[in-house]
KOLVOSE-520996 format. One record per residue (C-alpha): residue number from 1; residue in three letters; x, y, z. Coordinates in steps of 0.1 Angstrom, whole numbers, always signed. Example, Ala and Ser with C-alpha at 12.3 -4.5 7.8 and 13.67 -1.06 7.14 Angstrom:
<rs>
+-----+---------+-------+-------+-------+
| num | residuo |    px |    py |    pz |
+-----+---------+-------+-------+-------+
|   1 |     ALA |  +123 |   -45 |   +78 |
|   2 |     SER |  +137 |   -11 |   +71 |
+-----+---------+-------+-------+-------+
</rs>
This chain:
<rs>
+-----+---------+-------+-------+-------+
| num | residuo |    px |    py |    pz |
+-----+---------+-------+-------+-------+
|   1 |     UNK |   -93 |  -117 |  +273 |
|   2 |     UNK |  -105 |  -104 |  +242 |
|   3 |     UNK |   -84 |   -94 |  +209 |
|   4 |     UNK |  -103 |   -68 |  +193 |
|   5 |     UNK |   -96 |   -51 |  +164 |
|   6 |     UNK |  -113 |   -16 |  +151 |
|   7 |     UNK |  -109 |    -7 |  +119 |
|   8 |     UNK |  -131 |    -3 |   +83 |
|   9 |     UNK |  -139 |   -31 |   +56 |
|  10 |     UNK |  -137 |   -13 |   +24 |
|  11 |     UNK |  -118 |   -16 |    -7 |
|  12 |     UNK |   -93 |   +12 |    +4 |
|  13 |     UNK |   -61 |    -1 |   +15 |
|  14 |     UNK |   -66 |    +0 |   +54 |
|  15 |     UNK |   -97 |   -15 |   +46 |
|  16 |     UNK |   -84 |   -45 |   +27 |
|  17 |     UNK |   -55 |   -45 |   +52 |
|  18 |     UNK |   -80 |   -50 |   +81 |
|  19 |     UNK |  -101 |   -71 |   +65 |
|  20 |     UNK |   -73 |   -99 |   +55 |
|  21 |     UNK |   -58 |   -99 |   +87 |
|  22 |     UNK |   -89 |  -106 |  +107 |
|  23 |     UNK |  -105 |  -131 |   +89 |
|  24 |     UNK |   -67 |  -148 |   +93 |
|  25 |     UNK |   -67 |  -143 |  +129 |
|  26 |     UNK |  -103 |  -155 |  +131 |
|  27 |     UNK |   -92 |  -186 |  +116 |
|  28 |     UNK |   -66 |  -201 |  +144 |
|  29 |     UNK |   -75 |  -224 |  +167 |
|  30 |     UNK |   -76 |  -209 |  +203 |
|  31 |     UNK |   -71 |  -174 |  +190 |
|  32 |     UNK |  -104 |  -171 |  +165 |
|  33 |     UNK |  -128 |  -173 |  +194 |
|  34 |     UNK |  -110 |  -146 |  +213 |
|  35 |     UNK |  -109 |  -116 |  +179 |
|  36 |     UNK |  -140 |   -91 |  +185 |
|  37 |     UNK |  -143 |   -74 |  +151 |
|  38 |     UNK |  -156 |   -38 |  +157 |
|  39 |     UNK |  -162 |   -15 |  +127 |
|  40 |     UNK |  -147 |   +20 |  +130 |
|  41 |     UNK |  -176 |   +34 |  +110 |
|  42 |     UNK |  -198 |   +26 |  +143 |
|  43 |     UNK |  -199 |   +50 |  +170 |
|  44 |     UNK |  -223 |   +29 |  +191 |
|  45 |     UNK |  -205 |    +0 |  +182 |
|  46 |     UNK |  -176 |   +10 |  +193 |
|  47 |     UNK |  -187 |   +27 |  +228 |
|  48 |     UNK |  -206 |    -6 |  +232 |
|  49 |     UNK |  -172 |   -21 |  +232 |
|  50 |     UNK |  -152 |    -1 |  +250 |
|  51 |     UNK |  -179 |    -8 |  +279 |
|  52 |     UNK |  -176 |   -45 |  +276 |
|  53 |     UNK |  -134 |   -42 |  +275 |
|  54 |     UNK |  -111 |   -52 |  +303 |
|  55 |     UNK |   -75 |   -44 |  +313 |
|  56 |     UNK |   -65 |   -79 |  +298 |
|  57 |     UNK |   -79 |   -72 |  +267 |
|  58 |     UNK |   -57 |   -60 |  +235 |
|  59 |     UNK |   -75 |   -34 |  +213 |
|  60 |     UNK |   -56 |   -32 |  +180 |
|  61 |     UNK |   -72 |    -3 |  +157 |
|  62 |     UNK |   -63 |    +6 |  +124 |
|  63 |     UNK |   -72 |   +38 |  +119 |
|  64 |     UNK |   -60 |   +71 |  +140 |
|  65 |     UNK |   -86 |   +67 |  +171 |
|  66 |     UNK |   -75 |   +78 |  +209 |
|  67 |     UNK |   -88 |   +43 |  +228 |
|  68 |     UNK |   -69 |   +56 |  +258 |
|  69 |     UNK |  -103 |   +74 |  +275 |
|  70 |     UNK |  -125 |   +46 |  +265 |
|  71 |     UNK |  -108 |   +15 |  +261 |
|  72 |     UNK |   -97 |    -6 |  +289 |
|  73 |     UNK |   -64 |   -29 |  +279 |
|  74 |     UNK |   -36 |   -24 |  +256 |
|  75 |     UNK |   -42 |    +1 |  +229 |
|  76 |     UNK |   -23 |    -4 |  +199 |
|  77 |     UNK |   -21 |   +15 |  +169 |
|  78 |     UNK |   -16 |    +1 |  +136 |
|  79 |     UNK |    -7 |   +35 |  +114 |
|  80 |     UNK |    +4 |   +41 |   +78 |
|  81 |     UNK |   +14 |   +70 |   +66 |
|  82 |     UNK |   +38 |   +81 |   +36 |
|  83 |     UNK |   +57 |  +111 |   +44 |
|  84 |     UNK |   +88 |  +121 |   +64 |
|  85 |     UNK |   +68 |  +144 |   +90 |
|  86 |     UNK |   +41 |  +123 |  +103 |
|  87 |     UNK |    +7 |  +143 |  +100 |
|  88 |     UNK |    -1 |  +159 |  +133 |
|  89 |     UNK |   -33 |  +145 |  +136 |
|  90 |     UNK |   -17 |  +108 |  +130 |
|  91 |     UNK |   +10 |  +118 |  +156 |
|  92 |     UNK |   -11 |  +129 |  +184 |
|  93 |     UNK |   -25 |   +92 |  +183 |
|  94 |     UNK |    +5 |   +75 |  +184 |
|  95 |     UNK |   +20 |   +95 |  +211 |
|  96 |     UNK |   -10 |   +80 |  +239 |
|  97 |     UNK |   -13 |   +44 |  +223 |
|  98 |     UNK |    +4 |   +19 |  +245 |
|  99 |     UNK |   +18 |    +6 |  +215 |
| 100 |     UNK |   +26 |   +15 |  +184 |
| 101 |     UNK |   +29 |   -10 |  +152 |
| 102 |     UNK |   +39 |    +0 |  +113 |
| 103 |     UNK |   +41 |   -28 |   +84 |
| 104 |     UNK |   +79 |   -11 |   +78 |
| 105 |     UNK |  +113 |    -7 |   +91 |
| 106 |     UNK |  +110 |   +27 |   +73 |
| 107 |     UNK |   +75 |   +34 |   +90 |
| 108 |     UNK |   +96 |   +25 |  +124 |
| 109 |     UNK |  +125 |   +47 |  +117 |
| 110 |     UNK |   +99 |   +74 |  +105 |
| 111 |     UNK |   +81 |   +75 |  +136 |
| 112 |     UNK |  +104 |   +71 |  +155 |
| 113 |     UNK |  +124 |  +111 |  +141 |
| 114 |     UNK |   +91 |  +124 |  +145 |
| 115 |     UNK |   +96 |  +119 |  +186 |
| 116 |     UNK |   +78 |   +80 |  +193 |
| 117 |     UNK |   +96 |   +61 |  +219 |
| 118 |     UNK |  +116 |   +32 |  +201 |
| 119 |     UNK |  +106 |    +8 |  +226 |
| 120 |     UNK |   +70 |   +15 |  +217 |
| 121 |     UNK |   +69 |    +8 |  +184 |
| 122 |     UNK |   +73 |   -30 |  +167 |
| 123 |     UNK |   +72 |   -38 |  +124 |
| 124 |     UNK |   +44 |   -59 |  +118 |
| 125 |     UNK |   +43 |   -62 |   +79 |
| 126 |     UNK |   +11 |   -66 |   +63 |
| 127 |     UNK |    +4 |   -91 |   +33 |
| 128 |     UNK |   -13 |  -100 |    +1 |
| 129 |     UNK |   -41 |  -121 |    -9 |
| 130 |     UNK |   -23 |  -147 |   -26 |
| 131 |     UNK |   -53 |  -171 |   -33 |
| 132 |     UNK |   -63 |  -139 |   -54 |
| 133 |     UNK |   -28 |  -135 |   -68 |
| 134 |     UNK |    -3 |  -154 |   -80 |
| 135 |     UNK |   +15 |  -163 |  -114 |
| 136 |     UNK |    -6 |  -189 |  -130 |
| 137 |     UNK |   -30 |  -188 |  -158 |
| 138 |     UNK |   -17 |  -158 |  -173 |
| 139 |     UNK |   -26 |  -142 |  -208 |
| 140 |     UNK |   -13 |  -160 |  -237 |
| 141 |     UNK |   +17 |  -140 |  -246 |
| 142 |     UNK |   +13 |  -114 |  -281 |
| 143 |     UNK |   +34 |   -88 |  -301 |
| 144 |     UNK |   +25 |   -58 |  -279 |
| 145 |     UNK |   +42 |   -57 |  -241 |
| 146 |     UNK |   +17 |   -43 |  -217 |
| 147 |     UNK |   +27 |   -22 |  -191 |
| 148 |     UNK |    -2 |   -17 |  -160 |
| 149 |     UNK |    -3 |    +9 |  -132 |
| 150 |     UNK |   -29 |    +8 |  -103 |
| 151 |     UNK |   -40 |   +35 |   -76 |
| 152 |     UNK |   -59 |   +64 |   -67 |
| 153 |     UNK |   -53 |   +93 |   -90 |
| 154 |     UNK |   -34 |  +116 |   -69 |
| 155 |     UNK |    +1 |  +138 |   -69 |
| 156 |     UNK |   +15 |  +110 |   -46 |
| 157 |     UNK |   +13 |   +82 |   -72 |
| 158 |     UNK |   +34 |  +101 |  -101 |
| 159 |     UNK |    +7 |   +99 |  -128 |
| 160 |     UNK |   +18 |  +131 |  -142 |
| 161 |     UNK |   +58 |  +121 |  -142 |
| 162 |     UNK |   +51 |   +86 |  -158 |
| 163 |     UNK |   +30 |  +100 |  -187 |
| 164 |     UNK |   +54 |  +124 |  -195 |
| 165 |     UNK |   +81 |   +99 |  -194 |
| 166 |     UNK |   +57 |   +76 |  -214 |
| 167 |     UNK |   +48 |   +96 |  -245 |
| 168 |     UNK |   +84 |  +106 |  -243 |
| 169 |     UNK |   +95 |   +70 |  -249 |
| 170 |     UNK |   +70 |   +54 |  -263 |
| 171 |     UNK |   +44 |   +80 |  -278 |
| 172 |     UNK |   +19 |   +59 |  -302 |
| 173 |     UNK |   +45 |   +27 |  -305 |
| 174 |     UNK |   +17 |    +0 |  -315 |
| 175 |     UNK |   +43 |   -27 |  -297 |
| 176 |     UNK |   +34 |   -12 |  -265 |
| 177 |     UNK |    +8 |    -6 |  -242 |
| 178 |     UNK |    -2 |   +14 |  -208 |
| 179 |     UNK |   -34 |    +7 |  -187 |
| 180 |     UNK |   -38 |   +29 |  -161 |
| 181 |     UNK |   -67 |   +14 |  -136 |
| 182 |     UNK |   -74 |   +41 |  -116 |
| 183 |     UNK |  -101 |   +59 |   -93 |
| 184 |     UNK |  -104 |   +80 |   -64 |
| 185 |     UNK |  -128 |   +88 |   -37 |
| 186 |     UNK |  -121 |  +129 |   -43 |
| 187 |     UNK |  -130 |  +158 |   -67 |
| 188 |     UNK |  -131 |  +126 |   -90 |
| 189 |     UNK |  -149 |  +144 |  -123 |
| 190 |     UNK |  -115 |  +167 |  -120 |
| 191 |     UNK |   -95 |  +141 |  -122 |
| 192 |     UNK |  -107 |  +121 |  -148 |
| 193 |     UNK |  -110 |  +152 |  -172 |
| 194 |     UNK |   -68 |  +157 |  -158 |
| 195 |     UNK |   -60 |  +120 |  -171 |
| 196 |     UNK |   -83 |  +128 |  -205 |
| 197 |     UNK |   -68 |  +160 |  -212 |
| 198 |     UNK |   -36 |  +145 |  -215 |
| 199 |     UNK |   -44 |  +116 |  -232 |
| 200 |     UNK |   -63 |  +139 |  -260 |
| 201 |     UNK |   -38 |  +167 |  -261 |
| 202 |     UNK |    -4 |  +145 |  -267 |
| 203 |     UNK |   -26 |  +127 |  -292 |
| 204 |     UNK |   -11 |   +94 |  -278 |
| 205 |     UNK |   -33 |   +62 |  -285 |
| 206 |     UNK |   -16 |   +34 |  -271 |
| 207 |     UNK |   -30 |   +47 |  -231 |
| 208 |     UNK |   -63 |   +27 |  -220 |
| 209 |     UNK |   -73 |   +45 |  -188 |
| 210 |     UNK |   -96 |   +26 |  -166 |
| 211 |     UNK |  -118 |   +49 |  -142 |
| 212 |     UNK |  -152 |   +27 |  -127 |
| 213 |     UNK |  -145 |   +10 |   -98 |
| 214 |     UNK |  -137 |   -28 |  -101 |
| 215 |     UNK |  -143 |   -53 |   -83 |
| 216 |     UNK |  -116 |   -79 |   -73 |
| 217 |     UNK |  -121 |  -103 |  -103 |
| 218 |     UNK |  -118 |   -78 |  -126 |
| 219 |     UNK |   -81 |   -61 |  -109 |
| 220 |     UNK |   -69 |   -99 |  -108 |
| 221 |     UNK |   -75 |  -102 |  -145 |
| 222 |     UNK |   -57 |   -69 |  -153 |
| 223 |     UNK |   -27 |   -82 |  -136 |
| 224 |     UNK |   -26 |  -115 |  -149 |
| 225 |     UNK |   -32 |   -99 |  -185 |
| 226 |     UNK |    -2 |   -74 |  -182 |
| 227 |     UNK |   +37 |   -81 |  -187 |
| 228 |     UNK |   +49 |   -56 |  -162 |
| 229 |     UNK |   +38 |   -31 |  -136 |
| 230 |     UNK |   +47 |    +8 |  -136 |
| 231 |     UNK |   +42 |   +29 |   -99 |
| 232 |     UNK |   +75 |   +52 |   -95 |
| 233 |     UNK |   +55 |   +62 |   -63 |
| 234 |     UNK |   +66 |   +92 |   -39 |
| 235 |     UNK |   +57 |   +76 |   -12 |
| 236 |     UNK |   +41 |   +42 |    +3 |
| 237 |     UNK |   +34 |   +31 |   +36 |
| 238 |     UNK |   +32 |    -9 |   +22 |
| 239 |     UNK |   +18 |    -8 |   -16 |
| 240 |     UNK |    -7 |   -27 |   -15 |
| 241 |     UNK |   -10 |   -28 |   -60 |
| 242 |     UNK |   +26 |   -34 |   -58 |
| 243 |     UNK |   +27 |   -65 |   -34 |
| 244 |     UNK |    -1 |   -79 |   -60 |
| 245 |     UNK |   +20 |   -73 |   -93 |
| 246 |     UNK |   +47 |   -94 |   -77 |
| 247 |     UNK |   +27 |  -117 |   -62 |
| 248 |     UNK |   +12 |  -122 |   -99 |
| 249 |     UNK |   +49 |  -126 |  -111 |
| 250 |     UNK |   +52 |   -92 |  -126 |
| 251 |     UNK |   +86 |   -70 |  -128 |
| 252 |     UNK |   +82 |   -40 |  -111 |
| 253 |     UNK |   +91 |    -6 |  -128 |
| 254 |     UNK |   +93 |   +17 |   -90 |
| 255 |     UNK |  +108 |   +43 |   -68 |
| 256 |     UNK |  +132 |   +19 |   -41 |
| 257 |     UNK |  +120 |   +44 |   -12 |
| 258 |     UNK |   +99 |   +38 |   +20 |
| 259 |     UNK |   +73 |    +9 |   +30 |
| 260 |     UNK |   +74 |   -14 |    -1 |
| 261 |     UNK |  +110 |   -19 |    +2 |
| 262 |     UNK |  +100 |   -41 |   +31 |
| 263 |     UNK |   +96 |   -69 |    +6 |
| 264 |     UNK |  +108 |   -54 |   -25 |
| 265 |     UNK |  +141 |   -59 |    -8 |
| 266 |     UNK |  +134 |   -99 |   -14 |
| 267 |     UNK |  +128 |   -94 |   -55 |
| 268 |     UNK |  +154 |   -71 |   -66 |
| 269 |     UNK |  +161 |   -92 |   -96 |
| 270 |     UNK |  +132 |   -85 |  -111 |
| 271 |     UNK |  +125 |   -46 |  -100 |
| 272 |     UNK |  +138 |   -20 |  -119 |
| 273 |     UNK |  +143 |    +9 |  -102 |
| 274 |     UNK |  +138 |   +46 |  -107 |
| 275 |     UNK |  +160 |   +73 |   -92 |
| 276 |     UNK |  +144 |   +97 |   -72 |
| 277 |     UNK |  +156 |  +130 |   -49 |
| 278 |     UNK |  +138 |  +135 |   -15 |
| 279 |     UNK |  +117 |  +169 |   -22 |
| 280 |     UNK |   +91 |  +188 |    +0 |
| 281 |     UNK |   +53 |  +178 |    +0 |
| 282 |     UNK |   +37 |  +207 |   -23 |
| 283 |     UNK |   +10 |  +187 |   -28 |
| 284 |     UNK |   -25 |  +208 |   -20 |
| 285 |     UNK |   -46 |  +173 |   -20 |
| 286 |     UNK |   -23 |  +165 |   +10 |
| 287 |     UNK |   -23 |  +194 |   +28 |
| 288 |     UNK |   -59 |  +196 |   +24 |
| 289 |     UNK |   -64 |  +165 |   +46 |
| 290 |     UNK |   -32 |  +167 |   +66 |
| 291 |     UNK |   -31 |  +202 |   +80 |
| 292 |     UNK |    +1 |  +217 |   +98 |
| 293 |     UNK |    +0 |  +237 |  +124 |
| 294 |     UNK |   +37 |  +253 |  +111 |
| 295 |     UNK |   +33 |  +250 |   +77 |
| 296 |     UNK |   +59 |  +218 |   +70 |
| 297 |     UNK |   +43 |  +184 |   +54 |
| 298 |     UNK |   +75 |  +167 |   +54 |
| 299 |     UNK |   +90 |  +154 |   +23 |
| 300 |     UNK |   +86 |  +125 |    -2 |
| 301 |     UNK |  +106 |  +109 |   -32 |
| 302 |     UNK |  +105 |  +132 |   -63 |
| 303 |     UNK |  +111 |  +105 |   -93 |
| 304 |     UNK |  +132 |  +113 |  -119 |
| 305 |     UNK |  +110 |  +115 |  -157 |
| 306 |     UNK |  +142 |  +111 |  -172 |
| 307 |     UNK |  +148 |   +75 |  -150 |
| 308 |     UNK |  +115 |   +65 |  -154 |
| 309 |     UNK |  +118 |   +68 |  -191 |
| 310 |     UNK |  +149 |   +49 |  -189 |
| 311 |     UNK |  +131 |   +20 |  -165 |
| 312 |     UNK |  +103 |   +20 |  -192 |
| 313 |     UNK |  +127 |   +10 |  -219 |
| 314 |     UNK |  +151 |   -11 |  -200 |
| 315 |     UNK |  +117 |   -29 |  -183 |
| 316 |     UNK |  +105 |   -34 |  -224 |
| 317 |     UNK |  +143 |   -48 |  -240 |
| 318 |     UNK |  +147 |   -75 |  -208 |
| 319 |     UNK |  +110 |   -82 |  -205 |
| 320 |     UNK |  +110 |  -117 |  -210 |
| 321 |     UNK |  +134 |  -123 |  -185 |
| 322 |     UNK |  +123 |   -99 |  -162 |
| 323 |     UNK |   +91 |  -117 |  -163 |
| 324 |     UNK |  +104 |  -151 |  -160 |
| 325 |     UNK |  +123 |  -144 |  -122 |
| 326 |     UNK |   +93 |  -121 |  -117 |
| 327 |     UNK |   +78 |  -157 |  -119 |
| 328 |     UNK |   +99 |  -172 |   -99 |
| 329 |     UNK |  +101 |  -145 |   -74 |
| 330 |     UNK |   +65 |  -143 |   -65 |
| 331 |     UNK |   +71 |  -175 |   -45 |
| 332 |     UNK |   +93 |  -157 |   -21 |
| 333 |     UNK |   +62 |  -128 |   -19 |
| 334 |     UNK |   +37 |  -154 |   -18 |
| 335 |     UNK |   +52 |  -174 |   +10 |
| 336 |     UNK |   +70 |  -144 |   +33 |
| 337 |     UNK |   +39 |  -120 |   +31 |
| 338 |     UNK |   +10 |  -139 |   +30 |
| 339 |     UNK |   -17 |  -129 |   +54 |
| 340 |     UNK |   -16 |  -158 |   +78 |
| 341 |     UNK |   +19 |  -151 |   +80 |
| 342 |     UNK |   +11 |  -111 |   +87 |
| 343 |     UNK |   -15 |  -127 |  +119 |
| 344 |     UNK |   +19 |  -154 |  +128 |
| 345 |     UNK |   +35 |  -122 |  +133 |
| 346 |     UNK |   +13 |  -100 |  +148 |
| 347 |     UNK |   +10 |  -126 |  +178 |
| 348 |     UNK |   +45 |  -134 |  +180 |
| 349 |     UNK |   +46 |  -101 |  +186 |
| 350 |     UNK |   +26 |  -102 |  +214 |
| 351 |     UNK |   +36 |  -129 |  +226 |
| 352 |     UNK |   +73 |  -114 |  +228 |
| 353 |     UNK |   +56 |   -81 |  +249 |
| 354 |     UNK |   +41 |  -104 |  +274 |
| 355 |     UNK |    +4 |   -96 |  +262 |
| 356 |     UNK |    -7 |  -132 |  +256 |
| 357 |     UNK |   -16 |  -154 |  +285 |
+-----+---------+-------+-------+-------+
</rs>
């Protein structure tokens, strides 16, 4: 039997997320020789593969393919997705895979209103790099607390909510500080000149955006150099920039709503949270990619500016403490979501379906 997974290596978060977990699969004894790694980008890659495959062969893909006319074997589907409606496109997938997995009880009970068997889907929670990140070797500690956000610039991540709350708060305090390491792979000029046009027309000096793209060294060094991360997302399928703050030992300033609640649930000592309502997906970015046939996107969290102004200043009084059972509490992320621990789980979950011999 083969294990094969399909799926992208790139610096985007399914890319990072199938990158990880194959090169922890690949590195168990008896199971490493068995992983075919196919690359989604491929199109005669992957019809060569589906030619060699057999009905004993698992074919785990991480991005929204229909195997079912080409692959022999079980076809899995490892989705993310951040709304409440399930894009259509995403769904139709899910609904002929064999099997179904998500890295999040929410992702579960997500799919599972939007019409997916129960019995077909299992949690398989992703991980984080922890050789990359983890709490040691940190910036010497100075007058002015650094706040950090990282992610795509897009509606989703609450850019325009947290600067509001920001220069609200904080305007041009010299004892604080917000980075803002950020790219995207769309209409990028626009969005840059969005980010600037703020910054310029509040007048508010203490933001240092960060637009080229960065390579790993350089994110790790941002997180180890800040005193406390800022994402009050709308929506998240896992967080990948999250599960690295608090793997670094940061506090985490965020919306408690969808997949990073699968391990923020572990650190709540040292996450402050922002209230949200549930609102509607207006976002045109999002519609743009994730077309409806009926015109509803589904809905996302909607974070308060008032809260997160509040989580700004509460995260900036208790930061020292905060930041000390952030510390601690990166042991539990470390540990519980570490990649080989993601692969220990995948094949346990295998092994509990009856698909390993």
């Amino acid at each position: 039997m083969k294990i094969r997974l399909i799926g992208p290596r790139n610096t985007l978060g399914v890319g990072v997320h199938f990158s990880n977990f194959a090169d922890a699969l690949k590195k168990l004894s008896g199971i490493g020789d068995l992983v075919e790694e196919i690359s989604s980008h491929s199109q005669e890659d992957m019809l060569a593969a589906a030619a060699r495959s057999r009905p004993e062969d698992i074919n785990i893909c991480f991005v929204s393919i229909n195997l079912q006319p080409f692959f022999k074997g079980t076809n899995i589907q490892w989705i993310v997705f951040e709304s409440t409606r399930v894009p259509e496109i995403v769904m139709s997938t899910m609904l002929v895979s064999d099997l179904v997995w998500v890295p999040s009880n929410w992702g579960k009970d997500t799919l599972v209103a939007n019409g997916l068997d129960i019995d077909l889907c299992d949690v398989v929670p992703e991980g984080v790099s922890t050789d990359l990140y983890h709490p040691y070797f940190q910036r010497t500690k100075n007058s002015v607390i650094r706040f950090l956000t990282v992610g795509k610039f897009e509606e989703r991540k609450s850019y325009a909510e947290t600067l509001l709350a920001w220069s609200r708060v904080f305007g041009n305090d010299p004892g604080v500080e917000l980075v803002i390491k950020t790219d995207h792979f769309f209409n990028v000029d626009n969005k840059k000149q969005t980010l600037n046009n703020f910054i310029e027309q509040t007048g508010i000096t203490n933001i240092r955006p960060i637009w080229e793209i960065a390579d790993s060294g350089t994110i790790v060094d941002l997180y180890r150099s800040a005193d406390v991360f800022v994402l009050p997302t709308k929506g998240e399928a896992w967080g990948l920039p999250i599960i690295e703050a608090a793997a670094t030992g940061l506090p985490i300033v965020t919306t408690y709503y969808s997949g990073h609640c699968q391990y923020l649930k572990h650190i709540q000592s040292s996450v402050v949270k922002v209230d949200w309502d549930l609102g509607p997906i207006t976002c045109p970015e999002f519609q743009h990619f994730y077309p409806t046939q009926d015109g509803n996107f589904g809905s996302w969290a909607m974070p308060q500016v008032e809260s997160i102004a509040q989580a700004l200043q509460t995260a900036r009084k208790n930061c020292v403490a905060l930041k000390q059972q952030a510390v601690d509490n990166s042991e539990i992320i470390r540990t519980e979501f570490n990649w080989a621990r993601c692969a220990d789980r995948a094949l346990k979950t295998l092994q509990n379906r009856g698909l390993l011999s």
